[in-house]
C-alpha positions as CSV (number, residue, x, y, z in Angstrom):
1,X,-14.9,1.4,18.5
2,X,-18.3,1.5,17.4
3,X,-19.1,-0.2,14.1
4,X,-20.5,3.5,12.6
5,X,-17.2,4.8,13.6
6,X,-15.3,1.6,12.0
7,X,-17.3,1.9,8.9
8,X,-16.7,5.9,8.7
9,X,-12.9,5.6,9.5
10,X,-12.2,2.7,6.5
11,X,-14.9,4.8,4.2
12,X,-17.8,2.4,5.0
13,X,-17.5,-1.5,4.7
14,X,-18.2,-1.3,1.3
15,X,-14.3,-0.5,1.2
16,X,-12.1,-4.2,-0.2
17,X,-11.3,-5.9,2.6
18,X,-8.0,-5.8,0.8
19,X,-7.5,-2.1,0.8
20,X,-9.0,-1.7,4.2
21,X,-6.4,-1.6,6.9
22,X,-3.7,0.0,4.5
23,X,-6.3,2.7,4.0
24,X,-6.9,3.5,7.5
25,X,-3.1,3.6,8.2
26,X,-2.7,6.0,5.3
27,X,-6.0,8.2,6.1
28,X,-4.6,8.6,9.7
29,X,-0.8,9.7,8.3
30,X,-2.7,12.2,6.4
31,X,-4.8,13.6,9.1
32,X,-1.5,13.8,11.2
33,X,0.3,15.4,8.5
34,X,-2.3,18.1,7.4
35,X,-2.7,19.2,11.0
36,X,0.9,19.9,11.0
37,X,1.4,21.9,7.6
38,X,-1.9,23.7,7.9
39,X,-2.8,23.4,4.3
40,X,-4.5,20.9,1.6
41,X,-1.3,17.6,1.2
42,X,1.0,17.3,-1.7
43,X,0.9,13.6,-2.3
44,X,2.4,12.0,-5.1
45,X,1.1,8.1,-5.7
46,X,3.2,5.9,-7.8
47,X,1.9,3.2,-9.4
48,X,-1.3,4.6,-8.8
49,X,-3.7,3.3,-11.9
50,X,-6.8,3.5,-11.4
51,X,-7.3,6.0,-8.4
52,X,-8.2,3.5,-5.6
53,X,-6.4,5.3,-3.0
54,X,-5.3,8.9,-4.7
55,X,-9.3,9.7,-5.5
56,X,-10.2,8.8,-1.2
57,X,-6.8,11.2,-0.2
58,X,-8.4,13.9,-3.5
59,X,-12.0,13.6,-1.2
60,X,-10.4,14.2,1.4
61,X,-9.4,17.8,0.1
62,X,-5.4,17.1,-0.7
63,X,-3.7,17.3,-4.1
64,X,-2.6,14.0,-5.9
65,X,-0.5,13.2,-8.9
66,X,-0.5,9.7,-9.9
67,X,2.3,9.0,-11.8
68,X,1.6,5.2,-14.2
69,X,3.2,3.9,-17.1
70,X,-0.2,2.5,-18.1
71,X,-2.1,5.0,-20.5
72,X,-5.5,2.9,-19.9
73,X,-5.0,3.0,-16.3
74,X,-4.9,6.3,-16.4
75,X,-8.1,7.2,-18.4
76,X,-9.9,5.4,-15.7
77,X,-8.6,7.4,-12.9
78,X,-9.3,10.6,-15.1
79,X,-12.7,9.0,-15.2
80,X,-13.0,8.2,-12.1
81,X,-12.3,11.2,-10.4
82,X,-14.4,13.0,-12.7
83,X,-17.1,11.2,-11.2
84,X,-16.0,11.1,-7.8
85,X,-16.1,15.2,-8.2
86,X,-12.5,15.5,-7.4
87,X,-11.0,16.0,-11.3
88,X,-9.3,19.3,-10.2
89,X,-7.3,17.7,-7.1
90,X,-6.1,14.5,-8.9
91,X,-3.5,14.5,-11.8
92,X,-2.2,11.7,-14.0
93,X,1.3,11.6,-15.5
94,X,2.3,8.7,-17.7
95,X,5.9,7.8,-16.2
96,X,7.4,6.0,-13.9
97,X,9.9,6.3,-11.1
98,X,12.6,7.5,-13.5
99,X,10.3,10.3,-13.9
100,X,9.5,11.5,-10.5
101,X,11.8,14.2,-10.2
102,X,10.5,16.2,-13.3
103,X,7.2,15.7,-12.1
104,X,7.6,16.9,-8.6
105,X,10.1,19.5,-9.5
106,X,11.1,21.9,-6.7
107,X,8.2,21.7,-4.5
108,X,8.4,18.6,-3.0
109,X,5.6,16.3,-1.8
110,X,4.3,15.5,1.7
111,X,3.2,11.8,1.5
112,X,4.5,9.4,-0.9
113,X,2.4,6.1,-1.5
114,X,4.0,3.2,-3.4
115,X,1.5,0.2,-3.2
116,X,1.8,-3.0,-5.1
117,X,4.5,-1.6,-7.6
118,X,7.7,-1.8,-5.6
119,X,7.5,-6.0,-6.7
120,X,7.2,-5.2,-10.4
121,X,10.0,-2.4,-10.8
122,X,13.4,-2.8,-12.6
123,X,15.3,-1.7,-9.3
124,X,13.7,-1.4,-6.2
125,X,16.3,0.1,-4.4
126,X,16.5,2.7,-6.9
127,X,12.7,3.1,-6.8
128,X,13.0,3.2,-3.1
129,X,16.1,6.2,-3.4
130,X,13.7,8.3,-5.7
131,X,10.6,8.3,-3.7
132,X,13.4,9.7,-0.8
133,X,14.2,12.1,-2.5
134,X,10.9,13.8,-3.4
135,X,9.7,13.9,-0.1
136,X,9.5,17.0,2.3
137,X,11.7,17.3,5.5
138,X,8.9,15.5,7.6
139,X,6.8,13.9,4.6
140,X,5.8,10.3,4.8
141,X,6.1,7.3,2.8
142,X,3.5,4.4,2.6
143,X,5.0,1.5,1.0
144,X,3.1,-1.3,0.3
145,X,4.6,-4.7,-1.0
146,X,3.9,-8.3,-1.6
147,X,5.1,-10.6,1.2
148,X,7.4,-14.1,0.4
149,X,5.8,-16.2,3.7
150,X,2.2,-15.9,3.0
151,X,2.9,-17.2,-0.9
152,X,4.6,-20.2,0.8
153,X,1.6,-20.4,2.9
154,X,-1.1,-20.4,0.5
155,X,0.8,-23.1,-2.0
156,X,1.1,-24.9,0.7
157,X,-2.3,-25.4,1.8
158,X,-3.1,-25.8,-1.7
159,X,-0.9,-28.8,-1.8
160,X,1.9,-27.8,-3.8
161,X,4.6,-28.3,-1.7
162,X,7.5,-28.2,-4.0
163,X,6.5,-24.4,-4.8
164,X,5.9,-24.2,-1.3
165,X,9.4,-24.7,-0.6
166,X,11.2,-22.6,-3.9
167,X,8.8,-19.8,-2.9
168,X,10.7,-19.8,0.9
169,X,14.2,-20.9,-0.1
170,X,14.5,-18.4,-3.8
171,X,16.3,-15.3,-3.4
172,X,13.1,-13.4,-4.9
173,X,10.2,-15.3,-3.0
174,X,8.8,-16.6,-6.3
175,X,6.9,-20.4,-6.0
176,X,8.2,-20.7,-10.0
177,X,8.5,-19.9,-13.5
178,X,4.6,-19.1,-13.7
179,X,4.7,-17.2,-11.1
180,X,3.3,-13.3,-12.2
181,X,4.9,-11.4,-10.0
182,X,8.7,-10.8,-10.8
183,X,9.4,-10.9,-6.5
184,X,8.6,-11.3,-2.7
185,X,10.1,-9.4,-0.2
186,X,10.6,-10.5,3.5
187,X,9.5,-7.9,6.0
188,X,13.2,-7.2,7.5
189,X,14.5,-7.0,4.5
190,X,12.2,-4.6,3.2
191,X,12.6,-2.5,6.3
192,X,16.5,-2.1,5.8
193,X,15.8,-1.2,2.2
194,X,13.6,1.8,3.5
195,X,16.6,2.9,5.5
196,X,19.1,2.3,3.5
197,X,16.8,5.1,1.4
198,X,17.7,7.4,4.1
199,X,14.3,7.2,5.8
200,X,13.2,6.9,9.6
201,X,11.0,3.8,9.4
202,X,7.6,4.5,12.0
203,X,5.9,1.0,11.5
204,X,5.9,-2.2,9.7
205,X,2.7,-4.4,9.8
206,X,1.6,-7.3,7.8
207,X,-1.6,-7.0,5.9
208,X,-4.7,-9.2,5.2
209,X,-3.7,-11.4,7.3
210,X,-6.4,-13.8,7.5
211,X,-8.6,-11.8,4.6
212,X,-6.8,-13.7,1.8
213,X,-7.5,-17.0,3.3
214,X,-10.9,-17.1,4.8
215,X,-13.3,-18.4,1.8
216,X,-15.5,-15.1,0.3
217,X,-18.3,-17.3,1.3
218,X,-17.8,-16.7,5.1
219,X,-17.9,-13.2,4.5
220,X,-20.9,-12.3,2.7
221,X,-22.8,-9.5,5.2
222,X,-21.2,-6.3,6.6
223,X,-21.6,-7.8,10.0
224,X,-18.9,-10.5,8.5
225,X,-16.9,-7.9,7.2
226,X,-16.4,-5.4,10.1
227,X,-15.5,-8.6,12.3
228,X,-13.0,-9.5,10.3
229,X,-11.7,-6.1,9.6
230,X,-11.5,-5.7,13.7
231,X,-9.7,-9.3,13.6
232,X,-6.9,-8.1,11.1
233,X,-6.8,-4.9,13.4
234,X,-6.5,-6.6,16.2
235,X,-3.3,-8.5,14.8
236,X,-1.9,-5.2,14.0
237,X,-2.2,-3.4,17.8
238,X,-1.1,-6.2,19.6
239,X,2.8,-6.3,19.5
240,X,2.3,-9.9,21.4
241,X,1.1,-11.3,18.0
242,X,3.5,-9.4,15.5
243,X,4.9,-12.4,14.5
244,X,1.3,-13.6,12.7
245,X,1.6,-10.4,10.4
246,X,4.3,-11.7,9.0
247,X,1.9,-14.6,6.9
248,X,0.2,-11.1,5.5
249,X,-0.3,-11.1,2.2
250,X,1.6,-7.6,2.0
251,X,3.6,-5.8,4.2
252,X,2.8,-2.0,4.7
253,X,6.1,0.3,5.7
254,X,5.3,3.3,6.9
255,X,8.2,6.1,6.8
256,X,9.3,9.6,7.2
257,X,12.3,11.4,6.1
């Protein structure tokens, strides 16, 4: 692939290199999904804050409700897409997953993103059962969570071996009582909690691989970036090296019912 066609496809390399890959996943689901249906998405992000992915789905012509618990968050996004010149596609609800069926109400939703909030929830399980059950016969889920062996990874290298070690042996994946985030999940596991939501899972791929690791010094020109965005991508299409997305940093599910 050409790097124009890298840049356009990831919304130029200005894009995080920690957003990148899972955007391309999720901007090819909705490409797929449109085609089919024949009309602007229903997508309902949870979690959503800001707008970093529901403003990029809004551009791309589909409806988004972001549903956050966070008032602040939510004035940004309103902001945000103001600016972005997608106000009238993107909607913010203050709520949370408890919420989700009063906000979709009948008409339910053709992709469901869940990035970086599934770690953070009272019940992820729960969570997991409500997404479900908003979706359309044939909508998609893109789930996005925090992933236990890169944690061990990174404490290790920094030396800390004994967090190193709770981080791989606790039942939630955290290094210790410091730790911010309230759990890890392991990319199996996480897979069988999809299911267990009564969804077909499509794919399961780790996520900034290598991005997290490599010093920001290293990659400080877009020539840097798009070569290490094709490295991560090149993890992801080779089944022979699977097992190397499993020291992600995240783990991105993606689902259908």
């Amino acid at each position: 692939m050409a790097d124009e066609q890298w840049r356009t496809r990831r919304g130029g390399v200005e894009t995080s290199l920690r957003t990148s890959a899972v955007w391309a996943a999720v901007h090819d689901v909705v490409e797929r999904r449109a085609a089919e249906v024949g009309r602007p998405l229903r997508v309902l992000d949870l979690g959503g804050g800001t707008g970093g992915l529901a403003v990029p789905i809004a551009e791309l012509g589909h409806d988004v409700t972001v549903v956050d618990p966070s008032p602040d968050a939510l004035a940004s996004l309103s902001r945000r897409s103001g600016e972005r010149g997608v106000a009238a596609r993107v909607h913010a609800v203050q709520g949370d997953a408890d919420s989700l069926t009063a906000v979709v109400g009948s008409d339910p939703v053709d992709l469901v993103c869940c990035h970086g909030t599934l770690e953070v929830v009272d019940d992820p399980q729960a969570t997991l059962a409500a997404l479900a059950a908003v979706l359309a016969p044939g909508g998609s889920l893109s789930l996005v969570a925090a992933q236990r062996l890169a944690v061990v990874l990174a404490r290790a290298l920094a030396g800390q071996f004994a967090q190193a070690e709770q981080a791989l042996t606790s039942a939630d994946g955290r290094w210790g009582s410091q730790d911010p985030l309230p759990r890890r999940f392991d990319a199996d596991a996480l897979r069988a909690m999809v299911e267990q939501a009564g969804l077909v899972v499509d794919a399961v791929h780790g996520v900034r691989t290598f991005s997290d690791l490599v010093p920001s010094a290293l990659v400080d020109t877009d020539a840097d970036r798009v070569a290490l965005l094709r490295l991560e991508q090149a993890v992801t299409d080779s089944p022979q090296f699977a097992f190397l997305g499993q020291l992600g940093s995240a783990v991105h599910v993606l689902a259908h019912r």
